[in-house]
Structures are given as C-alpha cells and as structure tokens.
N, C-alpha and C positions, 0 to 999 in steps of 0.2 A: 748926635744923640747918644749913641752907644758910648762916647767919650764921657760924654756927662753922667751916665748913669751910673757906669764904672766907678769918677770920679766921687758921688755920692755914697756906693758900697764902701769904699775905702777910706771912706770921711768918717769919724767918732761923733759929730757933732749933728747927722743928722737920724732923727726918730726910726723905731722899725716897723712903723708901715711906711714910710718913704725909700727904706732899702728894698723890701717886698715891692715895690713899685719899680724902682729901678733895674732889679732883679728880672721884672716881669718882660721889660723892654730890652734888656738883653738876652733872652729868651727869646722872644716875639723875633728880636733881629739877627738871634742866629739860627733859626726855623725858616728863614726866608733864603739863607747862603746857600 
C-alpha cells in the first residue's frame, strides 16, 4: 500500500486530490511504525 501511494506522489500523471490521498496513507502508515 505504501509502495503504491508513494508510487502515485511521484507520478505527474495523477490529479491533486489523489496525491492528497495518497499522501494521507502514508501518513496514516507511518503513525502506526
């Protein structure tokens, strides 16, 4: 999951609420380490 969201920040191709999203999940998963 964290690979993908990563993947998504670093992507150009995808909109900025889907980075805000993805953003969110690596947040959320490094709240949890």
């Amino acid at each position: 999951m964290e690979d993908k969201a990563s993947q998504v920040l670093s992507s150009t191709k995808y909109s900025t609420a889907t980075k805000q999203l993805a953003g969110s999940v690596l947040s959320q998963s490094n709240k949890k380490r």
